[in-house]
PDB file of the backbone (N, CA, C, O) and the ligand in Angstrom, with CONECT records:
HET     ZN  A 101       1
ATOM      1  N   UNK A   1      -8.379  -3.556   0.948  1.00  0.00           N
ATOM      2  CA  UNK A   1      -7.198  -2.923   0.355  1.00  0.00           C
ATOM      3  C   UNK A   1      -6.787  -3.678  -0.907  1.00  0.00           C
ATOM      4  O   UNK A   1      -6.553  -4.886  -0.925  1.00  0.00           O
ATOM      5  N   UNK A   2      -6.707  -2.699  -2.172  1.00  0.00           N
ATOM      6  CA  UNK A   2      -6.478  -3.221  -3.523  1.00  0.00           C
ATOM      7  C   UNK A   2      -4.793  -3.831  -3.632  1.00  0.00           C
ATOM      8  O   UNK A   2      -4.192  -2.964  -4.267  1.00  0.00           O
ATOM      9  N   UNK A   3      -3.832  -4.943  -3.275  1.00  0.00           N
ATOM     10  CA  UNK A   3      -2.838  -5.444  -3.360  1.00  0.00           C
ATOM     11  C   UNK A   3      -3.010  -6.711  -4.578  1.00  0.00           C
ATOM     12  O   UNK A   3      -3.794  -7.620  -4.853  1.00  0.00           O
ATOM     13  N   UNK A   4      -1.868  -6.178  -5.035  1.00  0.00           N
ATOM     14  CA  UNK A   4      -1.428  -7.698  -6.594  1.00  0.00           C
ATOM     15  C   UNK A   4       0.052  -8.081  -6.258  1.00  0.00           C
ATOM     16  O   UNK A   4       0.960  -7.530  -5.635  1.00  0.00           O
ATOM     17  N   UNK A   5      -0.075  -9.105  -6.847  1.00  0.00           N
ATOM     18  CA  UNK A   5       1.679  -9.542  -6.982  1.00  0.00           C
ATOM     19  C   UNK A   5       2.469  -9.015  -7.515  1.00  0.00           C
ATOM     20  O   UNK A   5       2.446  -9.052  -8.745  1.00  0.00           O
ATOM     21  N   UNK A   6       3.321  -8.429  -6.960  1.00  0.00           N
ATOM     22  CA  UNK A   6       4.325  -7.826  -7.960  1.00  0.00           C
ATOM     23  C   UNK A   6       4.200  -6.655  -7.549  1.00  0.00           C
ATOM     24  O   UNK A   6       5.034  -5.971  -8.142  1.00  0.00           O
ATOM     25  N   UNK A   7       3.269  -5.700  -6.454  1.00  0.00           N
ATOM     26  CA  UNK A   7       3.366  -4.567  -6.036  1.00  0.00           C
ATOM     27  C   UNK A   7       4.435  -4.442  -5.116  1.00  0.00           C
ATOM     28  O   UNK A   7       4.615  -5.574  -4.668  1.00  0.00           O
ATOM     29  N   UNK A   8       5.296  -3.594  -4.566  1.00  0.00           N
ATOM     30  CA  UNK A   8       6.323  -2.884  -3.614  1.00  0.00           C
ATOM     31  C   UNK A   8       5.238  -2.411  -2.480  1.00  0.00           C
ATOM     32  O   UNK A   8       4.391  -1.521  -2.553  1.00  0.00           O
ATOM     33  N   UNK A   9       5.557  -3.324  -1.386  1.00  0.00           N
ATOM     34  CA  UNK A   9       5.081  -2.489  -0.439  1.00  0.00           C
ATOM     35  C   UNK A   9       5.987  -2.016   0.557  1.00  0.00           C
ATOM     36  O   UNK A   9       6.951  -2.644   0.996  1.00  0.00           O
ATOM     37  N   UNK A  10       5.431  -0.281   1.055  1.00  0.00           N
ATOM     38  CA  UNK A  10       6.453   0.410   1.862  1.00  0.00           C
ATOM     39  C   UNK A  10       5.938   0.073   3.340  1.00  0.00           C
ATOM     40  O   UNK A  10       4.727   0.127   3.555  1.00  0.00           O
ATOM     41  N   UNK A  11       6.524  -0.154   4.015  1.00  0.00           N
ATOM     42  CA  UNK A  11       5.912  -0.451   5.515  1.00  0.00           C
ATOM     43  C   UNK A  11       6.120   0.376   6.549  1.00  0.00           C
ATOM     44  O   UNK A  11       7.127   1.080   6.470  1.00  0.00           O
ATOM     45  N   UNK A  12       5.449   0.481   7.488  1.00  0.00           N
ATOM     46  CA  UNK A  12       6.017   1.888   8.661  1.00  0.00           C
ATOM     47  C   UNK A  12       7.155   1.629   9.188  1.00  0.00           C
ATOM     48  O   UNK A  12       7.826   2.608   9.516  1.00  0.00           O
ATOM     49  N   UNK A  13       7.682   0.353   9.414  1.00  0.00           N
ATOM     50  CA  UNK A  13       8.853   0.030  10.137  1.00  0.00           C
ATOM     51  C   UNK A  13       9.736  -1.110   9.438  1.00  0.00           C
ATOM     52  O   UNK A  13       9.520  -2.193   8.894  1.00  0.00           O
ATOM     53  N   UNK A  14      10.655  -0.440   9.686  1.00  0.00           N
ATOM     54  CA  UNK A  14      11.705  -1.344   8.182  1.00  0.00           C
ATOM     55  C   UNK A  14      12.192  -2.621   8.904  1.00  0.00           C
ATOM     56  O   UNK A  14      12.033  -2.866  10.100  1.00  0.00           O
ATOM     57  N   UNK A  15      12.876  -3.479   7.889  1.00  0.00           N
ATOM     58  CA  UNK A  15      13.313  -4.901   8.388  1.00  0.00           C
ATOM     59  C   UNK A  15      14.722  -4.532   9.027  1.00  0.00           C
ATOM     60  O   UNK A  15      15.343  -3.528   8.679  1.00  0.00           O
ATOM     61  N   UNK A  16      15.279  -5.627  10.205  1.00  0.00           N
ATOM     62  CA  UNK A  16      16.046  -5.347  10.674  1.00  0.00           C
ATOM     63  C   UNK A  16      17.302  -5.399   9.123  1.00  0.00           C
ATOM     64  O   UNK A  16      18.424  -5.025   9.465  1.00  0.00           O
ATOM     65  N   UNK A  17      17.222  -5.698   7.978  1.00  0.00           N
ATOM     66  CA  UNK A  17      18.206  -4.783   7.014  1.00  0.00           C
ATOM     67  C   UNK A  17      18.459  -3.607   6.925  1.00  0.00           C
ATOM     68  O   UNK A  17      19.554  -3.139   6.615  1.00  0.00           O
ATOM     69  N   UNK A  18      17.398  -2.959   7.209  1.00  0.00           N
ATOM     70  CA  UNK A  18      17.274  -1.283   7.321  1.00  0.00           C
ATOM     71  C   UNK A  18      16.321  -0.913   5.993  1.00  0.00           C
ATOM     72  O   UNK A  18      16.126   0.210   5.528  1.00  0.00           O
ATOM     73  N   UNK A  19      15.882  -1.967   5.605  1.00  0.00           N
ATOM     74  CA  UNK A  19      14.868  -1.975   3.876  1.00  0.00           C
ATOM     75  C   UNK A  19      13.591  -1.677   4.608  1.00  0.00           C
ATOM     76  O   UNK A  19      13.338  -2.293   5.643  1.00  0.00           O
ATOM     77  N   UNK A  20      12.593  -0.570   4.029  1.00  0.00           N
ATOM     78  CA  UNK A  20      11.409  -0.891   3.939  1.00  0.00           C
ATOM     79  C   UNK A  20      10.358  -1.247   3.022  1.00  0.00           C
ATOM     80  O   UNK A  20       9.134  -1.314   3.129  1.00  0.00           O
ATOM     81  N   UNK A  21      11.218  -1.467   2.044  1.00  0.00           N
ATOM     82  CA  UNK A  21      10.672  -2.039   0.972  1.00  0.00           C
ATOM     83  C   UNK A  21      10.417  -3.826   0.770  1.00  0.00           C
ATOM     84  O   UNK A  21      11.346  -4.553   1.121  1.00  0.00           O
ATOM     85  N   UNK A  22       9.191  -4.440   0.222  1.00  0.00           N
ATOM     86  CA  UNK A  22       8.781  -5.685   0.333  1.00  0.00           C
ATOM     87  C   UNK A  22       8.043  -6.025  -1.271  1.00  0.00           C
ATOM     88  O   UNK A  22       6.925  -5.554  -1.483  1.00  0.00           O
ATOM     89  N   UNK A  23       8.489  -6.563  -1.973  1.00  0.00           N
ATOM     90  CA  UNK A  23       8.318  -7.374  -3.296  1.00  0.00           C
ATOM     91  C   UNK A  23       6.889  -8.397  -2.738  1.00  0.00           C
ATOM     92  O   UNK A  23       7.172  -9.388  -2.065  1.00  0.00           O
ATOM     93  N   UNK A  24       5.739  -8.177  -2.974  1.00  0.00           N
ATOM     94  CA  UNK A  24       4.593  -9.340  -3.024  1.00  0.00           C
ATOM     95  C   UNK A  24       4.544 -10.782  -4.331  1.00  0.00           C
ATOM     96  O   UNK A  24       4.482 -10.839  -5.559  1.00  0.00           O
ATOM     97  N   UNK A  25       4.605 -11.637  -3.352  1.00  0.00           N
ATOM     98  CA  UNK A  25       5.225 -12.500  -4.331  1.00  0.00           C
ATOM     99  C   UNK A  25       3.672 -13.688  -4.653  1.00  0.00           C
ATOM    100  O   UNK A  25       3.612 -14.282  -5.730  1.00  0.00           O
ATOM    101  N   UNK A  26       2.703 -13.847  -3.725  1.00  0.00           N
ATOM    102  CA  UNK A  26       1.978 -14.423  -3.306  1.00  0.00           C
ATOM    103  C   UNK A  26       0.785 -13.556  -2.468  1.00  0.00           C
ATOM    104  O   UNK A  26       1.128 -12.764  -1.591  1.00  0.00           O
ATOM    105  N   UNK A  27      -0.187 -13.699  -2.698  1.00  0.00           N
ATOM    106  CA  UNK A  27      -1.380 -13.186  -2.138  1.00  0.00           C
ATOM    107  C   UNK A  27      -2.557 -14.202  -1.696  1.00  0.00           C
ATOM    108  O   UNK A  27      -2.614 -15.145  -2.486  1.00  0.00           O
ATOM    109  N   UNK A  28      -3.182 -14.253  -1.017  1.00  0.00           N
ATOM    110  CA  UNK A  28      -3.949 -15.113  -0.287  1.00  0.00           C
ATOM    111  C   UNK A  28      -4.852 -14.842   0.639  1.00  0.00           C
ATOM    112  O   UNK A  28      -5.536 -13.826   0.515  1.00  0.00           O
ATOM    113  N   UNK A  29      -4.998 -15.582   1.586  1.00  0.00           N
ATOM    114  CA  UNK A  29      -5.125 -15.381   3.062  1.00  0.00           C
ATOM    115  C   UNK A  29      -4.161 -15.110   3.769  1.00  0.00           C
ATOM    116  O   UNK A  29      -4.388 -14.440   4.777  1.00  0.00           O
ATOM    117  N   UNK A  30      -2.624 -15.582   3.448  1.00  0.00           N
ATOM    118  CA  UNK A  30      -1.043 -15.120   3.817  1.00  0.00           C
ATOM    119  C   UNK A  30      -0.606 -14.436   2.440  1.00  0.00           C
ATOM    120  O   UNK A  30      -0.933 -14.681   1.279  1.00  0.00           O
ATOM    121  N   UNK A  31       0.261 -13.480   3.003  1.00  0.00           N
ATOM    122  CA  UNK A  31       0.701 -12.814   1.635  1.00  0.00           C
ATOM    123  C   UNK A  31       2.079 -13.234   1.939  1.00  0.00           C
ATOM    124  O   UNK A  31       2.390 -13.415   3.116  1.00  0.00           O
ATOM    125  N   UNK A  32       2.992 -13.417   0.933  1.00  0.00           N
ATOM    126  CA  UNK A  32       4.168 -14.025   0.848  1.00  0.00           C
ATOM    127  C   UNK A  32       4.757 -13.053   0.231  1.00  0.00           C
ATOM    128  O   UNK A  32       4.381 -12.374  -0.725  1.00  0.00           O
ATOM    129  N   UNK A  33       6.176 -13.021   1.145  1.00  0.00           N
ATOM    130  CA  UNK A  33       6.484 -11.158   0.591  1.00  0.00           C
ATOM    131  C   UNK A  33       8.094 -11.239   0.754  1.00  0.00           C
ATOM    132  O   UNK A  33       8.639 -11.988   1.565  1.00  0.00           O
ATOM    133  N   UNK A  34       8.673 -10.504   0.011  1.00  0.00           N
ATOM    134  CA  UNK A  34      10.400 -10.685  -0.067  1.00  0.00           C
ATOM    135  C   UNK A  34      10.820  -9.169   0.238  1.00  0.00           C
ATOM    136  O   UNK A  34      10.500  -8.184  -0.426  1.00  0.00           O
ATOM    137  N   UNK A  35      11.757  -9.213   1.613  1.00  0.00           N
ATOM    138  CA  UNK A  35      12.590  -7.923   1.577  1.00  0.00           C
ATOM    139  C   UNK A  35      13.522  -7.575   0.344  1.00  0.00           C
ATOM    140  O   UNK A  35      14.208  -8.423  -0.226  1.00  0.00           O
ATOM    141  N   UNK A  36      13.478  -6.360   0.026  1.00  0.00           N
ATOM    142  CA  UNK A  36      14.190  -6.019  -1.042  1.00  0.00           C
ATOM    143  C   UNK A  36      15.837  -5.235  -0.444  1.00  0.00           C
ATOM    144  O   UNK A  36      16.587  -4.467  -1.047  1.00  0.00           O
ATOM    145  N   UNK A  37      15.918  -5.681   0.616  1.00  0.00           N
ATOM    146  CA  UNK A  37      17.004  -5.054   1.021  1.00  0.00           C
ATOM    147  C   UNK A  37      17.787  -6.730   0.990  1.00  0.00           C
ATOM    148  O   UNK A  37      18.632  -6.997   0.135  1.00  0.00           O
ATOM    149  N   UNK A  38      17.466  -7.467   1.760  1.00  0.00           N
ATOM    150  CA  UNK A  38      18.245  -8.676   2.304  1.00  0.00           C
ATOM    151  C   UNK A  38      17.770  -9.968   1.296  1.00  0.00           C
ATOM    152  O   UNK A  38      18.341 -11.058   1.323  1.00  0.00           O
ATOM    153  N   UNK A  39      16.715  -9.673   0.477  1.00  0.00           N
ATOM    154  CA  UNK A  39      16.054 -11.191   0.443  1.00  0.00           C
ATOM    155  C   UNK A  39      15.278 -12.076   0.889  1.00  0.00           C
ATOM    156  O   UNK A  39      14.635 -12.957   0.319  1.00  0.00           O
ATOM    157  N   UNK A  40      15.393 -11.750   2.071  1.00  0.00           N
ATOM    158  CA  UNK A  40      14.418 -12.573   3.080  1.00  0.00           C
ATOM    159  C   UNK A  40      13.431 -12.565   2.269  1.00  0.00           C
ATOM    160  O   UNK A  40      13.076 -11.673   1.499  1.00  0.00           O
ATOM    161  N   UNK A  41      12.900 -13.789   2.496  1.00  0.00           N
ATOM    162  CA  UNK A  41      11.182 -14.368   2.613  1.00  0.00           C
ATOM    163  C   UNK A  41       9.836 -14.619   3.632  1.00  0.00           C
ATOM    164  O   UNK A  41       9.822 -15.485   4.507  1.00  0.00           O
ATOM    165  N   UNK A  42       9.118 -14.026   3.449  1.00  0.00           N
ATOM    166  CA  UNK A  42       7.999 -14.034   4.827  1.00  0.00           C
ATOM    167  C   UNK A  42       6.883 -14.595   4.180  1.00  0.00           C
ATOM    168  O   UNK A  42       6.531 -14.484   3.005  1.00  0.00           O
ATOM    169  N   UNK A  43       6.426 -15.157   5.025  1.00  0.00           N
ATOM    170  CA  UNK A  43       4.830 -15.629   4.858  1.00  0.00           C
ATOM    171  C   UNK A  43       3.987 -14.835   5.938  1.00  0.00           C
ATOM    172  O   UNK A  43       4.426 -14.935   7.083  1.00  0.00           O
ATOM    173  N   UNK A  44       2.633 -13.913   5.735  1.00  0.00           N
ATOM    174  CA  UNK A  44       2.080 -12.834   7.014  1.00  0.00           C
ATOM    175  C   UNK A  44       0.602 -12.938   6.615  1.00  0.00           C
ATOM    176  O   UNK A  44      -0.038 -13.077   5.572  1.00  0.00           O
ATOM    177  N   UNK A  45       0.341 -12.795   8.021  1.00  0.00           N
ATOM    178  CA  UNK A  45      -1.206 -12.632   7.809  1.00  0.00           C
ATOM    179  C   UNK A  45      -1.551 -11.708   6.666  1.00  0.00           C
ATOM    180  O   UNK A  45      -0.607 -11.011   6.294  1.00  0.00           O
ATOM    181  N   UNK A  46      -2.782 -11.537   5.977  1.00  0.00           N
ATOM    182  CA  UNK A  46      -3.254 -10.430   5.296  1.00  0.00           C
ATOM    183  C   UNK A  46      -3.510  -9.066   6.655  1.00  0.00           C
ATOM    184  O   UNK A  46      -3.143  -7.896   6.763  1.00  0.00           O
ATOM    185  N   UNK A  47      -4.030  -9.672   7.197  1.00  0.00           N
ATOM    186  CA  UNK A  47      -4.434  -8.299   8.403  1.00  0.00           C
ATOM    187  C   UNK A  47      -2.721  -7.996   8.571  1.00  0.00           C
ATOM    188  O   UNK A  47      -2.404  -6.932   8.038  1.00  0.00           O
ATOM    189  N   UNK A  48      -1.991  -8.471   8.982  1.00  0.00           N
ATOM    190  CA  UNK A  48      -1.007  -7.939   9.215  1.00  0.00           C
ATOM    191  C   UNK A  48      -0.016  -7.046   8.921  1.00  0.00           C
ATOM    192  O   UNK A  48       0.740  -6.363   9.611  1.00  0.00           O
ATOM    193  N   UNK A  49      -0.251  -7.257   7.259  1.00  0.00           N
ATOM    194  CA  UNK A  49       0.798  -6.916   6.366  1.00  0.00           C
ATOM    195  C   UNK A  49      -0.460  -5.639   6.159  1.00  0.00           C
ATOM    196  O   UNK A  49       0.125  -4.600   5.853  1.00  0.00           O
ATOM    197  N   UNK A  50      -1.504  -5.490   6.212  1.00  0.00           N
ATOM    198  CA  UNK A  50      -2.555  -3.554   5.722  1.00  0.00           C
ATOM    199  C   UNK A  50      -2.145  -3.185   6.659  1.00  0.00           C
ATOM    200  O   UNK A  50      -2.153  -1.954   6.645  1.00  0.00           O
ATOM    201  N   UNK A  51      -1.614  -3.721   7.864  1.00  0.00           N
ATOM    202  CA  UNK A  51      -1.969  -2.721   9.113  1.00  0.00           C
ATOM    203  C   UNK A  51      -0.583  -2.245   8.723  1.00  0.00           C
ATOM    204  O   UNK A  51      -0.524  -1.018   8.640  1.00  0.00           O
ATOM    205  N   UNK A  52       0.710  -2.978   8.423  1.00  0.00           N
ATOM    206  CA  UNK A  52       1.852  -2.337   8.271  1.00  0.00           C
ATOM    207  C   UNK A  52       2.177  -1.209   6.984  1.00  0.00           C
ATOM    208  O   UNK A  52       2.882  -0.210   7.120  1.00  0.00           O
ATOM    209  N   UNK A  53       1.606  -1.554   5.935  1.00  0.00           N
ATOM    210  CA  UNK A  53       1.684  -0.658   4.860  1.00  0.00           C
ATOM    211  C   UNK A  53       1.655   1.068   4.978  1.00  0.00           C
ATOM    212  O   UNK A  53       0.870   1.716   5.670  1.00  0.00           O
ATOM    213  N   UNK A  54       2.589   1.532   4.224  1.00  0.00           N
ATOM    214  CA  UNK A  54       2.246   3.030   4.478  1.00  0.00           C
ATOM    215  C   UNK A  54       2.310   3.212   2.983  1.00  0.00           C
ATOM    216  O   UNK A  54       1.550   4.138   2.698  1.00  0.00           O
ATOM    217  N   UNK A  55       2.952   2.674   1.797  1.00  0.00           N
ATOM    218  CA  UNK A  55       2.260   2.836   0.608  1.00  0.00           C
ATOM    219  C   UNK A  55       2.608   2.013  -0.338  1.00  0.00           C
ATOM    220  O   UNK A  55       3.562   1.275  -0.092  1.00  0.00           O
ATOM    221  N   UNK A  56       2.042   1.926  -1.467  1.00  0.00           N
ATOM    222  CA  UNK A  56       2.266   0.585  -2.366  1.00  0.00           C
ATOM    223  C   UNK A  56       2.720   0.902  -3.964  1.00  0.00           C
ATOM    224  O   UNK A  56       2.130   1.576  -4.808  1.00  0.00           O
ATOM    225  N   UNK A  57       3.836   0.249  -4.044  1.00  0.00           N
ATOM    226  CA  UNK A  57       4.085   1.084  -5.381  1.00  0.00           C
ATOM    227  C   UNK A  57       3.809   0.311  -6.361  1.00  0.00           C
ATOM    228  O   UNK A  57       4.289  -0.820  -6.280  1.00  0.00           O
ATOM    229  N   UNK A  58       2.961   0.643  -7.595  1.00  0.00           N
ATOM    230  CA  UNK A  58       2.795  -0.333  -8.401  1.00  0.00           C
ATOM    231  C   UNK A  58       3.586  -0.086 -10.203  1.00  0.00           C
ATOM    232  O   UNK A  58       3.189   1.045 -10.486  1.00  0.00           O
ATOM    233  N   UNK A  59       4.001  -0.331 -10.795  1.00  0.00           N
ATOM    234  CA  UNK A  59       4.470   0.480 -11.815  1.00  0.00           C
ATOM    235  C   UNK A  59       5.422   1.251 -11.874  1.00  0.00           C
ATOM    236  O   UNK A  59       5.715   1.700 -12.982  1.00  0.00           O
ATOM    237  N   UNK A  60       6.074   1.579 -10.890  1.00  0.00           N
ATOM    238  CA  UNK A  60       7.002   2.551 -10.646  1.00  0.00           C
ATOM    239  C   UNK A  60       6.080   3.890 -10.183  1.00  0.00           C
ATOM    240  O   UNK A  60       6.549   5.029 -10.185  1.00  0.00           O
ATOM    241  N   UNK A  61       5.099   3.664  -9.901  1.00  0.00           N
ATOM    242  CA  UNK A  61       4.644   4.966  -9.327  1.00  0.00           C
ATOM    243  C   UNK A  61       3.635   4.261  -7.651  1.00  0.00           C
ATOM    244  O   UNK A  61       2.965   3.238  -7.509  1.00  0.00           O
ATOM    245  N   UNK A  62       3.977   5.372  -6.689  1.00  0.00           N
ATOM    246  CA  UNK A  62       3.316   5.299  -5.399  1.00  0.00           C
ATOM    247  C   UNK A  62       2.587   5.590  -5.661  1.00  0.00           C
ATOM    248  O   UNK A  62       2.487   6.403  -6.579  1.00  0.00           O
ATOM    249  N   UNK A  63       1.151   4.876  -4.710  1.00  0.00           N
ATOM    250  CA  UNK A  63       0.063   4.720  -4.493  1.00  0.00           C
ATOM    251  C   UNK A  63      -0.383   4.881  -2.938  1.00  0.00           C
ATOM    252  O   UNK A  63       0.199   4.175  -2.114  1.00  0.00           O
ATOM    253  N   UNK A  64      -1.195   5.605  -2.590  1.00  0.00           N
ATOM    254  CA  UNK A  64      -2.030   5.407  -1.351  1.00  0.00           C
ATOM    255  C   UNK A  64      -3.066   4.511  -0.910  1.00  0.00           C
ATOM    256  O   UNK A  64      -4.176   5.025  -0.770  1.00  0.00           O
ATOM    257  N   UNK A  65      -2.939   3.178  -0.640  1.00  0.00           N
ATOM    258  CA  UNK A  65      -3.361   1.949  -0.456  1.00  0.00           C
ATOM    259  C   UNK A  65      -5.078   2.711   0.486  1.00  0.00           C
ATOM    260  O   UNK A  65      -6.197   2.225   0.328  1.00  0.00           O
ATOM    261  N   UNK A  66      -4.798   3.783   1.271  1.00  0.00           N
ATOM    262  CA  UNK A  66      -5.790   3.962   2.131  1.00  0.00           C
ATOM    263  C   UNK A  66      -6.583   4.706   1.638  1.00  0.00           C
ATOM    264  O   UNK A  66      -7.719   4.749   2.111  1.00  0.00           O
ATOM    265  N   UNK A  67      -6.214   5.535   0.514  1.00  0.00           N
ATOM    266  CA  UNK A  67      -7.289   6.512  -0.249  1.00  0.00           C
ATOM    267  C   UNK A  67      -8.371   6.062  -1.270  1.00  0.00           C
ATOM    268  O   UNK A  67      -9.459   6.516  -1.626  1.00  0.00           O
ATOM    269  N   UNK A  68      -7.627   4.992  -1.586  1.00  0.00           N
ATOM    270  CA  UNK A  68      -8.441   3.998  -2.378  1.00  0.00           C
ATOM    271  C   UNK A  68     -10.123   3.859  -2.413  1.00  0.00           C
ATOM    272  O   UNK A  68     -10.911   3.897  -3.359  1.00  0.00           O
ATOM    273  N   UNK A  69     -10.331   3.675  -0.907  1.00  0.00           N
ATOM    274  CA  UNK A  69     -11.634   3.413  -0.092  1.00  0.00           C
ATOM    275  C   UNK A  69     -12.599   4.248   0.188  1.00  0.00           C
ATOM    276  O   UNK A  69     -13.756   4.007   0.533  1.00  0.00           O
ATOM    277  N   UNK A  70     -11.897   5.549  -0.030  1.00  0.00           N
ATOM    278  CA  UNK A  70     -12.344   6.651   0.485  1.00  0.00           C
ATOM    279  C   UNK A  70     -12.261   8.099  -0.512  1.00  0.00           C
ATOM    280  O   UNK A  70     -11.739   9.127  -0.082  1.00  0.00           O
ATOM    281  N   UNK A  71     -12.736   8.019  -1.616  1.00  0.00           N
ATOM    282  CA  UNK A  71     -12.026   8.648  -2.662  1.00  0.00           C
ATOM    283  C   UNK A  71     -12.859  10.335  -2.281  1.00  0.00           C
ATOM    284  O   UNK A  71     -13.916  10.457  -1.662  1.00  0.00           O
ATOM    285  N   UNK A  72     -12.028  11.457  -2.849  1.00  0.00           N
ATOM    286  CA  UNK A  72     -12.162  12.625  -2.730  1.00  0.00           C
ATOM    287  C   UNK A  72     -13.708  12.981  -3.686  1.00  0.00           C
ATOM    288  O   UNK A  72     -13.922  12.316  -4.700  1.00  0.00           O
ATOM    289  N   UNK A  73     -14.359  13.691  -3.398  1.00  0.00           N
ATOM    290  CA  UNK A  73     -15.625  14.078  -4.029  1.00  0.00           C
ATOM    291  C   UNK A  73     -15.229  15.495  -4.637  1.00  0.00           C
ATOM    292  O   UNK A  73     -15.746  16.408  -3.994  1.00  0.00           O
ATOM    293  N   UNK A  74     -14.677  15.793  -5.391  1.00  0.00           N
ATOM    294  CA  UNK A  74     -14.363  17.080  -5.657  1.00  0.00           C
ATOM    295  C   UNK A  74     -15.515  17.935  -5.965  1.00  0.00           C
ATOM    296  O   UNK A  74     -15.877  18.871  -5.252  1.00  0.00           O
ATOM    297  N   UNK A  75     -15.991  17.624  -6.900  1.00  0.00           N
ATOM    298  CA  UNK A  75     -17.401  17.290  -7.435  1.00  0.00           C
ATOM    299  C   UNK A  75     -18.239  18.297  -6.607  1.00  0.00           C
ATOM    300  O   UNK A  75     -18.533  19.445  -6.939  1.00  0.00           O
ATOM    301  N   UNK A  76     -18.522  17.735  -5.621  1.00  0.00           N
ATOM    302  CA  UNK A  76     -19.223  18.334  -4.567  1.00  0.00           C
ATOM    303  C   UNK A  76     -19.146  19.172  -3.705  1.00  0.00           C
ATOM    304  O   UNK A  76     -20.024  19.816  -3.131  1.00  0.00           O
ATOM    305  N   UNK A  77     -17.642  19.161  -3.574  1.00  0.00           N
ATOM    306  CA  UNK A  77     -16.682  20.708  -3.205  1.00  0.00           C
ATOM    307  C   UNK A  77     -17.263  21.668  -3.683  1.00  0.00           C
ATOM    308  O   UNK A  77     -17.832  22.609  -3.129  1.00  0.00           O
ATOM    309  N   UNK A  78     -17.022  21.274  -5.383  1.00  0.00           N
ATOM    310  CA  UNK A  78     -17.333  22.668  -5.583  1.00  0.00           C
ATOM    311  C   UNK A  78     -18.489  22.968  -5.983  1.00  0.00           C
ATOM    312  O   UNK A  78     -18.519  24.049  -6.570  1.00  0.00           O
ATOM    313  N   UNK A  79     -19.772  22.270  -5.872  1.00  0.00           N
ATOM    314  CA  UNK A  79     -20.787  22.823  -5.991  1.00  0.00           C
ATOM    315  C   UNK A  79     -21.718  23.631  -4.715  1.00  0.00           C
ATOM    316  O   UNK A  79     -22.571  24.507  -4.854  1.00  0.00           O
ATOM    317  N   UNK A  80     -21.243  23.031  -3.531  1.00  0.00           N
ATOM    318  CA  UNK A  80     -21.337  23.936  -2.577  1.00  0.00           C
ATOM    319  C   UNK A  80     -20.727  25.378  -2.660  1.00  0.00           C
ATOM    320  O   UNK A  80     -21.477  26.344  -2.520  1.00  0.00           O
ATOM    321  N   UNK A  81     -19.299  25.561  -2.898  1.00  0.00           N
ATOM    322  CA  UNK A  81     -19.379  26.516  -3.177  1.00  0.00           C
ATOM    323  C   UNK A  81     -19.577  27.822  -4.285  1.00  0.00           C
ATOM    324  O   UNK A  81     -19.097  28.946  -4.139  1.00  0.00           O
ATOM    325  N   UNK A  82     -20.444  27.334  -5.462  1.00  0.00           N
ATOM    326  CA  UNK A  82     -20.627  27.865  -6.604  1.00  0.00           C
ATOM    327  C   UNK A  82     -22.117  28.720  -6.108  1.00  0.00           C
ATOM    328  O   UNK A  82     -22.768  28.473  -5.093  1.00  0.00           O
ATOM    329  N   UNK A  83     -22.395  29.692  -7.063  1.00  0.00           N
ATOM    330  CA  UNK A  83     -23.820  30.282  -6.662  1.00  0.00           C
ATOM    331  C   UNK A  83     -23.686  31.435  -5.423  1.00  0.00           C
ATOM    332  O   UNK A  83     -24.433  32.249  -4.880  1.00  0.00           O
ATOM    333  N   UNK A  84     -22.687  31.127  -5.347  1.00  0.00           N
ATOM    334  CA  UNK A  84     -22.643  32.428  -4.079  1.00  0.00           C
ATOM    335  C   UNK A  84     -21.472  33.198  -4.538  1.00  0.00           C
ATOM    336  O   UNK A  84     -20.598  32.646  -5.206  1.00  0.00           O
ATOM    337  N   UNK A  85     -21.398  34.584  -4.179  1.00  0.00           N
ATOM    338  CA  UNK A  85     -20.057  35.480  -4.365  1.00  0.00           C
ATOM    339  C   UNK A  85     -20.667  36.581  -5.592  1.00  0.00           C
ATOM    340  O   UNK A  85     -19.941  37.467  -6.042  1.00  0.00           O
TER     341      UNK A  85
HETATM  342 ZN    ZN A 101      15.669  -7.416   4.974  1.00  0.00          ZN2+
END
């Protein structure tokens, strides 16, 4: 999973602030990450923090952290269906 510093990550389950938003401050083997509701500071596994993500905003625009990996072939969509009709 493509993560930088300075990305927003949205998580499935929010901090007991009620934020689900998380400022990446540090990346590693622990990613070091700040609630954007309270402040808080965490230090988390890397496995921990993909499994929680539901999307990552980079720039001011959301991103699908999981599509990344797996990108759409459009391409090929539609050449299957061309040639016929
Ligand atoms: Zn918080």
């Amino acid at each position: 999973m493509d993560i930088r510093v300075g990305d927003r990550l949205k998580l499935k389950k929010p901090h007991p602030c009620g934020s689900y938003l998380w400022l990446t401050l540090r990346i590693g083997m622990d990613f070091r990450v700040r609630c954007e509701g309270c402040g808080h500071e965490v230090m988390l596994p890397r496995e921990k923090v993909e499994k929680r993500i539901r999307r990552v905003i980079r720039d001011g625009v959301e991103i699908n952290p999981n599509a990344a990996g797996n990108p759409l072939k459009p391409s090929e969509a539609e050449t299957k269906r061309s040639g016929r009709e």
